[in-house]
MARTOR-834399 format. One record per atom (N, C-alpha, C): residue number from 1; residue in one letter; atom name; x, y, z. Coordinates in steps of 0.1 Angstrom, whole numbers, plus 2048, in hexadecimal, padded with zeros to 3 digits. Last residue first. Layout:
   seq   type   atom    px    py    pz
   NUM      A     CA     X     Y     Z
...
END
This chain:
   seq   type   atom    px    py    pz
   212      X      N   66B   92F   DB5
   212      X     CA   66F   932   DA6
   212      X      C   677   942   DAA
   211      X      N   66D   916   DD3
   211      X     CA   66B   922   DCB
   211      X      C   671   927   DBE
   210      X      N   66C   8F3   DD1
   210      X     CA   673   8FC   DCE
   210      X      C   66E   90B   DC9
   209      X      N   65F   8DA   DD2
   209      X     CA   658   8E6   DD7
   209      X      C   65F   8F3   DD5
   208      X      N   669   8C6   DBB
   208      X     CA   66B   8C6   DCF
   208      X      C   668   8D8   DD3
   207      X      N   656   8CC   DA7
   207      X     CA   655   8C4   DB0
   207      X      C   65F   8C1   DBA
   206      X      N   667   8E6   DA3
   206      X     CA   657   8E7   DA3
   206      X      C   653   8DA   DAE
   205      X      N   67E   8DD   D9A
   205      X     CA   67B   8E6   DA5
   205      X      C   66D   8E6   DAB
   204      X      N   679   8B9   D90
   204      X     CA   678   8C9   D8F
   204      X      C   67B   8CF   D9D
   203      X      N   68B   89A   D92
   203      X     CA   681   8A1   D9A
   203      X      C   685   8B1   D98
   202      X      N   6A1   88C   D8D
   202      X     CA   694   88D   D85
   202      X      C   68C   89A   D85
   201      X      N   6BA   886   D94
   201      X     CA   6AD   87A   D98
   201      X      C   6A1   87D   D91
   200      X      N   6CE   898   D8B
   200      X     CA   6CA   888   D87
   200      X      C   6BE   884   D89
   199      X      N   6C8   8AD   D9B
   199      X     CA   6C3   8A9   D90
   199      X      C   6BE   8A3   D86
   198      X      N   6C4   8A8   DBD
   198      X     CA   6CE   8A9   DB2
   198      X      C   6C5   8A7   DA5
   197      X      N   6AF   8A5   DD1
   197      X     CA   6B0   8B2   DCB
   197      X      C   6BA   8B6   DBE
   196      X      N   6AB   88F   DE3
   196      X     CA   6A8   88D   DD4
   196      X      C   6AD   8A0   DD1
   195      X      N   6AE   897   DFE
   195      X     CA   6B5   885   DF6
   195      X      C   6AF   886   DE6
   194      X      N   6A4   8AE   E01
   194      X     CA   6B2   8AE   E06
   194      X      C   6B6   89C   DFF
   193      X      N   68A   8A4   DFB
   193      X     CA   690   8B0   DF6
   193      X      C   6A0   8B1   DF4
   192      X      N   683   897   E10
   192      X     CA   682   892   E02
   192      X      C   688   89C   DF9
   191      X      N   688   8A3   E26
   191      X     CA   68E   89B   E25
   191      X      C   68C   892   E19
   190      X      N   670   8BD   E1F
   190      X     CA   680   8B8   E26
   190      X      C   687   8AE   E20
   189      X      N   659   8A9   E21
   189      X     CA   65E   8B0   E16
   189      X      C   66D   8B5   E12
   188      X      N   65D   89C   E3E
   188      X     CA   65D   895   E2F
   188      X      C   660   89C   E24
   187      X      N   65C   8B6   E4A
   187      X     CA   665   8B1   E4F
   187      X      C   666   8A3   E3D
   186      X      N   643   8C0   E46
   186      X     CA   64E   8C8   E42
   186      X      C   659   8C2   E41
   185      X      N   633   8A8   E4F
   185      X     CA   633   8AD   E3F
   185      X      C   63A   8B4   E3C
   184      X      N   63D   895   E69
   184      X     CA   638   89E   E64
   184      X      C   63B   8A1   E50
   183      X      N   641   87C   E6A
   183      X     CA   64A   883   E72
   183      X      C   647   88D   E6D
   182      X      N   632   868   E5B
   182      X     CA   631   868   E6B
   182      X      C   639   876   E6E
   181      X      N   63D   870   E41
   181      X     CA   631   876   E47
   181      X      C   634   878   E53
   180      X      N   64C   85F   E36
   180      X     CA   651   867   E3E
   180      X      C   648   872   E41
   179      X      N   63C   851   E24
   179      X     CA   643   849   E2A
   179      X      C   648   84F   E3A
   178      X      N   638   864   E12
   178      X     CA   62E   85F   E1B
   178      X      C   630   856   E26
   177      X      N   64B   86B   E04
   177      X     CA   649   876   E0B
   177      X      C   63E   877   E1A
   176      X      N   651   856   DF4
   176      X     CA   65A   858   DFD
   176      X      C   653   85F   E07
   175      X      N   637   852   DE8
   175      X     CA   63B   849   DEE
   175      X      C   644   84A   DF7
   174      X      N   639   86B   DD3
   174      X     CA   630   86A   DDF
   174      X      C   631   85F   DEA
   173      X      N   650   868   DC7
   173      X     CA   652   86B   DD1
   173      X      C   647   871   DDC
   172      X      N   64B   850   DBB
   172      X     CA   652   84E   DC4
   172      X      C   652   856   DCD
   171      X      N   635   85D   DAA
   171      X     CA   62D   851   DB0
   171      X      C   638   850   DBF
   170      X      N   648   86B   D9A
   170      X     CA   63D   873   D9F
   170      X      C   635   86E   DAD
   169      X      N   652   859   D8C
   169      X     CA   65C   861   D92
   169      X      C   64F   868   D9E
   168      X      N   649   837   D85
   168      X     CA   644   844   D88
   168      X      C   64B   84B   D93
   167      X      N   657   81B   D6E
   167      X     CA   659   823   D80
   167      X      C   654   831   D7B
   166      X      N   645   7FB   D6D
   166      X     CA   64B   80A   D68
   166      X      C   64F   813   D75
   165      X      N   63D   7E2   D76
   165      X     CA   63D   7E8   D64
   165      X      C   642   7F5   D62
   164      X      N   63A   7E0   D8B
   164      X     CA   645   7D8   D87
   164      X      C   645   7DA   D76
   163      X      N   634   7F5   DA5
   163      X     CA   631   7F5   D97
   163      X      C   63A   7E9   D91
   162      X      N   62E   7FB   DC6
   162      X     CA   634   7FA   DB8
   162      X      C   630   7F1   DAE
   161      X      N   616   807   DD6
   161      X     CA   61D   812   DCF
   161      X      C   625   809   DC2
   160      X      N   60C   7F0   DE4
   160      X     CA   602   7FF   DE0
   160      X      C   60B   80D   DD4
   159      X      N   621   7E6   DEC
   159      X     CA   617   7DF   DDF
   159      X      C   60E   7E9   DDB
   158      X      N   63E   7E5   DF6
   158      X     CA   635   7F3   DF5
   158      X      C   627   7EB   DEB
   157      X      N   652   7D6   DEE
   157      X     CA   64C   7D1   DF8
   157      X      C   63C   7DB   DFA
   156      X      N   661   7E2   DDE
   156      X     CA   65C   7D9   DD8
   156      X      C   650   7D3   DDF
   155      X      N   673   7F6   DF2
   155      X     CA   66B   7FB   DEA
   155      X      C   65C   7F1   DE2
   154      X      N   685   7EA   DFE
   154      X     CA   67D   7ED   E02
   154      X      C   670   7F0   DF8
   153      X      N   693   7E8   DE3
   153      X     CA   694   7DB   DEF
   153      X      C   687   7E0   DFD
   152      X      N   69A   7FC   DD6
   152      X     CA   690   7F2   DD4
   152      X      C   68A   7E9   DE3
   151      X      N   6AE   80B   DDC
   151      X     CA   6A1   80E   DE3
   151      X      C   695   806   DE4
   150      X      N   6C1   805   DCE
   150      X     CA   6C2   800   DDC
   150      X      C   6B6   7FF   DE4
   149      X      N   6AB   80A   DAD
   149      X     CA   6BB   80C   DB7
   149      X      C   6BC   806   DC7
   148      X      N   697   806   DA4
   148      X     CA   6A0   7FC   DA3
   148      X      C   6AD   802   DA8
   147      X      N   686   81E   DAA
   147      X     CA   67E   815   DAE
   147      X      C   68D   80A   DAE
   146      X      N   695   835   D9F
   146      X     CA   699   830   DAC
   146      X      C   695   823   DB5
   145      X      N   6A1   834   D7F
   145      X     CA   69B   82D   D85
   145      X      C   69A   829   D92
   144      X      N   6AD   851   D73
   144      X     CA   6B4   845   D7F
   144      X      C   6A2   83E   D84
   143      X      N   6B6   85C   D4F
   143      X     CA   6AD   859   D60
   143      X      C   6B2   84F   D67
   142      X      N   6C4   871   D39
   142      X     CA   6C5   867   D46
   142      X      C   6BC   864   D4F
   141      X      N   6D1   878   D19
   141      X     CA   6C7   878   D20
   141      X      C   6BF   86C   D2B
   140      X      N   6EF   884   D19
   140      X     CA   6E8   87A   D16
   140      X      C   6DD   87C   D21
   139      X      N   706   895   D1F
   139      X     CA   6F8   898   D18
   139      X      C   6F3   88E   D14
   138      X      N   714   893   D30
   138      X     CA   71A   88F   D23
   138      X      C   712   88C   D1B
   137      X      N   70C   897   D46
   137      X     CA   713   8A4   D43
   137      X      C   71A   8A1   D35
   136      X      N   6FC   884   D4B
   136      X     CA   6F2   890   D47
   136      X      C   6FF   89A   D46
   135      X      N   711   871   D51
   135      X     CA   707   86C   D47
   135      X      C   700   87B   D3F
   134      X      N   719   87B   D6B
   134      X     CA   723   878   D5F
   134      X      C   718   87D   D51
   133      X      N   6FE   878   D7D
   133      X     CA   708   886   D78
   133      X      C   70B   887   D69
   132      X      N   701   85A   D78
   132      X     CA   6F6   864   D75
   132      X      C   6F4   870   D6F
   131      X      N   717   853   D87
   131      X     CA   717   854   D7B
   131      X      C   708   856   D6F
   130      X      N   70F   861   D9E
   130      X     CA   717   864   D98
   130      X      C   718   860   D8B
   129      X      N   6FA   852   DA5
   129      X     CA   6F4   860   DA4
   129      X      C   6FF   862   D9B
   128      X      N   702   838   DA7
   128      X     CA   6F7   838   DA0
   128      X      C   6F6   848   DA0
   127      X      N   713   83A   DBD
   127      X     CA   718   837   DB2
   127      X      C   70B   83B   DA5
   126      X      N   700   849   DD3
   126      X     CA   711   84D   DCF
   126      X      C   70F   84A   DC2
   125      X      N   6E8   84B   DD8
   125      X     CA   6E9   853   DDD
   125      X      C   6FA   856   DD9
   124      X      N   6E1   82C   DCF
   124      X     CA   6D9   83A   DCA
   124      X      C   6E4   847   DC9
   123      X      N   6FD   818   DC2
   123      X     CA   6F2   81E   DD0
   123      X      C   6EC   82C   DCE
   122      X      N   6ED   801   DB2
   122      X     CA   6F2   801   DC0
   122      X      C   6F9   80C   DBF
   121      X      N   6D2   800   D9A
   121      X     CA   6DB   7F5   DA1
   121      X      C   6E1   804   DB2
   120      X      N   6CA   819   D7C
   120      X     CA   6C5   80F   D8B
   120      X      C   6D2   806   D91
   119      X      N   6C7   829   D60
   119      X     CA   6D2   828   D71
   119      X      C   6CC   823   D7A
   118      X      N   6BD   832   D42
   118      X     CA   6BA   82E   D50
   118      X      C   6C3   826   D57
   117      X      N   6C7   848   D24
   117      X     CA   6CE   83D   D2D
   117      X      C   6C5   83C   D39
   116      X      N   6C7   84D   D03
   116      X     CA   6BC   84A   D0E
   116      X      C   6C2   83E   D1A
   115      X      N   6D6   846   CEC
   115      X     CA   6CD   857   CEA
   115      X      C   6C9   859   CFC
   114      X      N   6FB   842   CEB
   114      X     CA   6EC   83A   CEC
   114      X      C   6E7   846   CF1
   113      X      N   714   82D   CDF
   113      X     CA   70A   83D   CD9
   113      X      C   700   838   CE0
   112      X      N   722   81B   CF9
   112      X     CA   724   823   CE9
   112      X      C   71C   830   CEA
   111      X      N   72B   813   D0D
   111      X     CA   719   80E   D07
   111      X      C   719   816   CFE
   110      X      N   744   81B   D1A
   110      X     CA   73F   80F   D18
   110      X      C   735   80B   D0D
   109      X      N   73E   834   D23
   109      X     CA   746   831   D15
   109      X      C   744   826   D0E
   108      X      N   73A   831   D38
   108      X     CA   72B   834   D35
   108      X      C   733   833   D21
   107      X      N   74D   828   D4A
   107      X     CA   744   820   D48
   107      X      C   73F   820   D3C
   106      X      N   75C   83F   D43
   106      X     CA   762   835   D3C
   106      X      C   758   827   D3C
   105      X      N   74F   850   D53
   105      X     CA   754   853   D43
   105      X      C   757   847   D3B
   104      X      N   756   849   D69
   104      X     CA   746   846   D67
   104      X      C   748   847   D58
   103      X      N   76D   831   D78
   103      X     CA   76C   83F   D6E
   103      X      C   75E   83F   D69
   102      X      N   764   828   D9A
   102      X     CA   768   825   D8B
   102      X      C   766   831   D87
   101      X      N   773   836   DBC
   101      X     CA   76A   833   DAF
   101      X      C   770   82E   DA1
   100      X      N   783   82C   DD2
   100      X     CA   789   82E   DC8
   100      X      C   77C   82E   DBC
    99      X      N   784   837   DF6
    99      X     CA   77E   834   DF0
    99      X      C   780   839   DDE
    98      X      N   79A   838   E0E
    98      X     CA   792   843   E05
    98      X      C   791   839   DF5
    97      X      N   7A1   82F   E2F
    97      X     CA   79E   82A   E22
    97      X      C   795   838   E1C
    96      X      N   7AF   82D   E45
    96      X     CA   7AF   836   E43
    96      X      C   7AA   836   E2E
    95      X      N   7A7   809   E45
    95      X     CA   7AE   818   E4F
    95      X      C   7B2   820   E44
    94      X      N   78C   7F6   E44
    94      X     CA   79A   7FA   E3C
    94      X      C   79C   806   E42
    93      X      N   778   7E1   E53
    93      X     CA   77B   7EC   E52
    93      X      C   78B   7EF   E49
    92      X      N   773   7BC   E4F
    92      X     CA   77B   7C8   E55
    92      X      C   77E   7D1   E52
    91      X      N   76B   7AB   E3E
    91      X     CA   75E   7AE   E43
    91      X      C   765   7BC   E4C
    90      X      N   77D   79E   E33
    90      X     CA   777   799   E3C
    90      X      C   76F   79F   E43
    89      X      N   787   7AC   E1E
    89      X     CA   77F   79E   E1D
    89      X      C   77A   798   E23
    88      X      N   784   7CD   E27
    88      X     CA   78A   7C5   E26
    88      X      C   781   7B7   E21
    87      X      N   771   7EA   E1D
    87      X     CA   770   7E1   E2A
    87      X      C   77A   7D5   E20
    86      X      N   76A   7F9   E0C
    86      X     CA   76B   7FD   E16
    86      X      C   772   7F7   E22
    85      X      N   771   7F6   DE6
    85      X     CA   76C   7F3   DF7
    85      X      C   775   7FC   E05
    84      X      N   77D   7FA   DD3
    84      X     CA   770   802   DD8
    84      X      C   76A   803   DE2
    83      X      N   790   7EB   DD3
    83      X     CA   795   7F7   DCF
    83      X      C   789   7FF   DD7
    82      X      N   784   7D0   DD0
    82      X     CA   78B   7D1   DDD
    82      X      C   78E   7E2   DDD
    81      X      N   778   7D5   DB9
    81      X     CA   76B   7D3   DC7
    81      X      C   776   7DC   DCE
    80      X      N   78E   7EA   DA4
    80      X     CA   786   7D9   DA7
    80      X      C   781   7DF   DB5
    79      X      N   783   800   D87
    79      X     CA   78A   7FB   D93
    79      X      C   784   7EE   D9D
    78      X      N   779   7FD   D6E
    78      X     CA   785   7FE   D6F
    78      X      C   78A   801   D7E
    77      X      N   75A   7ED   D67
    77      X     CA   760   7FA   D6C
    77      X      C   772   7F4   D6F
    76      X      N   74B   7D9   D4C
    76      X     CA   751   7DC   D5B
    76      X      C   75A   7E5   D61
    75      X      N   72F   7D0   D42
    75      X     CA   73A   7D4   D41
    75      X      C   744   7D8   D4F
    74      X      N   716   7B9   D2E
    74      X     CA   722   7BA   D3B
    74      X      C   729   7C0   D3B
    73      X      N   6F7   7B7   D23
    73      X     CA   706   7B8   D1F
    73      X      C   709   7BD   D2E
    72      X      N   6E0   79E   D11
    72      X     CA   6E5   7AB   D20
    72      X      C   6F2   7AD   D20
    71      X      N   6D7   788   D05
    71      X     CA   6D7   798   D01
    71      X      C   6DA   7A4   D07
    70      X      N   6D5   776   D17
    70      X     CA   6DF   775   D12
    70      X      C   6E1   77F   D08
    69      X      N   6D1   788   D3B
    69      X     CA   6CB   77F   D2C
    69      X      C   6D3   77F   D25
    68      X      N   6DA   77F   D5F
    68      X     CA   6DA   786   D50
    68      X      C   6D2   77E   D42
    67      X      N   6C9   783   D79
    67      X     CA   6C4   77B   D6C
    67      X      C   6C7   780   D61
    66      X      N   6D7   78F   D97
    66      X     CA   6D0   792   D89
    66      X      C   6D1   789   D82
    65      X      N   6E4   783   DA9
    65      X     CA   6D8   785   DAF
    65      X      C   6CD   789   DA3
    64      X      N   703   790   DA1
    64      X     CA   6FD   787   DA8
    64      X      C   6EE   78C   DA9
    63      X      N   726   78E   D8D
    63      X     CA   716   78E   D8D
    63      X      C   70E   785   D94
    62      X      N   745   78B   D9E
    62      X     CA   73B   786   D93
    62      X      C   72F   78C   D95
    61      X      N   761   79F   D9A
    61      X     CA   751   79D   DA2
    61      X      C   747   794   D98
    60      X      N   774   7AC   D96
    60      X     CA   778   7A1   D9E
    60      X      C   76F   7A1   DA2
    59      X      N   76F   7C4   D85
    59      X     CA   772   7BA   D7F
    59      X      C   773   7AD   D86
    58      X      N   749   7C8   D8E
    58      X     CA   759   7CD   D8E
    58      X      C   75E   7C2   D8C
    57      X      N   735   7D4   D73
    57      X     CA   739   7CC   D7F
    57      X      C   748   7D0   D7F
    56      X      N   716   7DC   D66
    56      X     CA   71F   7E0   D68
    56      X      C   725   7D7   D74
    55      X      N   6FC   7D4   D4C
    55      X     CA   701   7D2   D5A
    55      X      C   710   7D3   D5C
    54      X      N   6E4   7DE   D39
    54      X     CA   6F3   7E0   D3C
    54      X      C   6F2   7D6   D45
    53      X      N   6D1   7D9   D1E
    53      X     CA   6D0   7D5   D2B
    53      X      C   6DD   7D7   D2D
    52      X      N   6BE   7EA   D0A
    52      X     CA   6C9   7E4   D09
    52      X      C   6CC   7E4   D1B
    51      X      N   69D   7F1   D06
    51      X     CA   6A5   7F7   D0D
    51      X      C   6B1   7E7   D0C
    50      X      N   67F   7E5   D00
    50      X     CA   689   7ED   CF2
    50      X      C   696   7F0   CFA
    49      X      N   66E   7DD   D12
    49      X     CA   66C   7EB   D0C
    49      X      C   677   7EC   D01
    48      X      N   676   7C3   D16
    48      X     CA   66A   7C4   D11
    48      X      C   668   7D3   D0E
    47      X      N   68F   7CE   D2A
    47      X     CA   693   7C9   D20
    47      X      C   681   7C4   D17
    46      X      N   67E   7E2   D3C
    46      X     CA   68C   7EB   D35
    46      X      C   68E   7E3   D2C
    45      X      N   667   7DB   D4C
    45      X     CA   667   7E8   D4A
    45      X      C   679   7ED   D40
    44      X      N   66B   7C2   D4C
    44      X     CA   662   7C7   D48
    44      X      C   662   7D6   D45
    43      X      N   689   7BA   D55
    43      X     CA   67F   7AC   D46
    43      X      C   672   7BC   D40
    42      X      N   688   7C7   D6D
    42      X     CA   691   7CB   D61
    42      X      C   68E   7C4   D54
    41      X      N   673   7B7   D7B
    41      X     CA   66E   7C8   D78
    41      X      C   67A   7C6   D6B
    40      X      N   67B   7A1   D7A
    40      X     CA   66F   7A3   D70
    40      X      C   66F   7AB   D70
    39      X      N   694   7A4   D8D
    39      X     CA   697   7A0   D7D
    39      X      C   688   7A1   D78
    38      X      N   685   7AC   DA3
    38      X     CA   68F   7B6   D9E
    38      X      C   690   7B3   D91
    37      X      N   677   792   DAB
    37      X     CA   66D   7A1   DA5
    37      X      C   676   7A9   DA0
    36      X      N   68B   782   DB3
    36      X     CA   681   77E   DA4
    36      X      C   67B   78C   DA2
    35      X      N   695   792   DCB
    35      X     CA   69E   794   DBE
    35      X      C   693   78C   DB1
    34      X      N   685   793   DE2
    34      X     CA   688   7A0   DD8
    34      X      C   690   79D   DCA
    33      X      N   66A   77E   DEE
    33      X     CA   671   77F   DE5
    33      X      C   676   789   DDA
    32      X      N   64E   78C   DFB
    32      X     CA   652   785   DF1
    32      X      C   660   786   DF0
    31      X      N   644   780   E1C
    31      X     CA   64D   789   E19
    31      X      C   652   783   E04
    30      X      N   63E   76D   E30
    30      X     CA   633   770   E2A
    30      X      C   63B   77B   E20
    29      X      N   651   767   E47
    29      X     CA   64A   772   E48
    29      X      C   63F   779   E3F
    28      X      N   659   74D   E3B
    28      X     CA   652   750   E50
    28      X      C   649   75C   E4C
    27      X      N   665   755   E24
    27      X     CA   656   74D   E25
    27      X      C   64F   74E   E30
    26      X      N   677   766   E29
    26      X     CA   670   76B   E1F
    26      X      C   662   764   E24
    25      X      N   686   755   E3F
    25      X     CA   67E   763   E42
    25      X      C   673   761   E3B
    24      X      N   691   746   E30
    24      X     CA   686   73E   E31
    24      X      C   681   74A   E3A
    23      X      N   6AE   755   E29
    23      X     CA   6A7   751   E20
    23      X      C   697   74B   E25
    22      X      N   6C1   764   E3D
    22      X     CA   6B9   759   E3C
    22      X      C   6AF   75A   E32
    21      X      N   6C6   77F   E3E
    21      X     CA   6D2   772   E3C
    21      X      C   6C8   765   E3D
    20      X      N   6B1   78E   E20
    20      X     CA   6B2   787   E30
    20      X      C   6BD   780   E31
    19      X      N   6C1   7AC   E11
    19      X     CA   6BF   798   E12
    19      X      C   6BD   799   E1F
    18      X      N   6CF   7C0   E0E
    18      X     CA   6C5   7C0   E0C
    18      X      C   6BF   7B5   E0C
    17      X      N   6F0   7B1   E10
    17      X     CA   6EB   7BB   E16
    17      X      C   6DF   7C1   E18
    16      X      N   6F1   7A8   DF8
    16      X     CA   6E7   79F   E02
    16      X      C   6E7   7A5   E0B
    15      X      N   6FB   7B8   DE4
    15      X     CA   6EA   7B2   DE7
    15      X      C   6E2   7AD   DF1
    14      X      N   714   7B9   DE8
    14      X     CA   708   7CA   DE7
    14      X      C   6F8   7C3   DE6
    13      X      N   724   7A3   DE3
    13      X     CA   722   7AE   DF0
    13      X      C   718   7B8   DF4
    12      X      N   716   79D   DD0
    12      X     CA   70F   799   DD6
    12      X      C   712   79E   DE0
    11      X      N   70B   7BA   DB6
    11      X     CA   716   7A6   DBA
    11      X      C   70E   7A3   DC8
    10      X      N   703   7CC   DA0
    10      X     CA   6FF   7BD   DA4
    10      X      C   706   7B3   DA9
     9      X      N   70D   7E3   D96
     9      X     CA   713   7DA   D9B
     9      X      C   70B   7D3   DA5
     8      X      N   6F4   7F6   D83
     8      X     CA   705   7F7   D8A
     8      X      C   705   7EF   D97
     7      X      N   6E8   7F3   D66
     7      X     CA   6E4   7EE   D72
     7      X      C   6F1   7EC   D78
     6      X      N   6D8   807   D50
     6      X     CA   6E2   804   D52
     6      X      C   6E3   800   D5E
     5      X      N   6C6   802   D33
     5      X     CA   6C6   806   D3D
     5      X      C   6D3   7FF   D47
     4      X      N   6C5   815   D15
     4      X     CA   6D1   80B   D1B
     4      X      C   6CA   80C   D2D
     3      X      N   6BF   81C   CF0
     3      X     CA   6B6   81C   CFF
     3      X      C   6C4   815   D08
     2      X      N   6BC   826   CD4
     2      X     CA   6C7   822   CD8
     2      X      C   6C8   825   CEC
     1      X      N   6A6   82C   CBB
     1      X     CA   6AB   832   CC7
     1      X      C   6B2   828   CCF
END
């Protein structure tokens, strides 16, 4: 079986955005370190399981913050950062900017025949769902790893909940749903419902409470 997990765009505009700008935080505040736990979770749960290691980039991006292996393969979407961005090189808004995705078709064309695809890196809620969509409408059988999408960065910190050997769909979203207690239980079910309800992510009717 022909496994690939696939990890979208690892640079460093999109990382350190989840980074202290200071690096000696981590130690002030007793706080581990998110990028050595990101590369053992993908060592443990995708390349020690049998899964062919992707990583996707844009062509005018080098790879940041991940430990490729020299059995990891690189491919790269057909539009550059500057195309995708938002914001200029300096950090300035772009006027009247509409935003240019890569072809997910032509990503997912990339990694040939394969029976069993998993979706982690940047950003749950756009690029990672879409080419998720892509993936399950070209009948390949798909999960998104949410523990390794943007969400991590928070997530890793949870010691009661994560796992650095596997992600539990069932585990997250008691994690999410608990998280947003404080504000009541209708309101968390709510709002877990309304951020996971696409198909991609996993989750039955059954499990986001959905009447039959």
């Amino acid at each position: 079986m022909n496994k690939v997990f696939l990890y979208l765009y690892p640079i460093e505009e999109y990382t350190k955005m989840f980074l202290f700008h200071n690096d000696d935080f981590y130690d002030k505040w007793n706080i581990k370190r998110p990028l050595p736990i990101l590369n053992e979770c993908i060592q443990k749960r995708y390349r020690e399981k049998g899964y062919q290691v992707v990583f996707v980039l844009y062509p005018d991006k080098n790879i940041y913050g991940i430990v490729p292996k020299p059995e990891d393969k690189i491919i790269y979407t057909d539009v550059t950062f500057d195309e995708a961005s938002a914001c200029l090189s300096d950090g300035t808004e772009k006027k009247d900017f509409i935003p240019k995705y890569p072809n997910e078709q032509l990503l997912l064309k990339q990694l040939g025949n394969i029976d069993e695809l998993v979706i982690g890196g940047y950003h749950f809620r756009d690029c990672v769902k879409r080419v998720g969509e892509v993936a399950m409408n070209m009948g390949i059988r798909t999960t998104i790893d949410l523990d390794l999408t943007d969400l991590f960065f928070n997530l890793y910190k949870q010691e009661d909940y994560f796992n650095i050997n596997e992600y539990n769909s069932e585990k997250f979203k008691r994690q999410m749903i608990q998280q947003d207690l404080i504000y009541g239980e209708e309101y968390a079910l709510e709002l877990f419902n309304n951020m996971f309800s696409n198909p991609v992510y996993g989750f039955s009717n059954e499990e986001l409470g959905h009447k039959k």
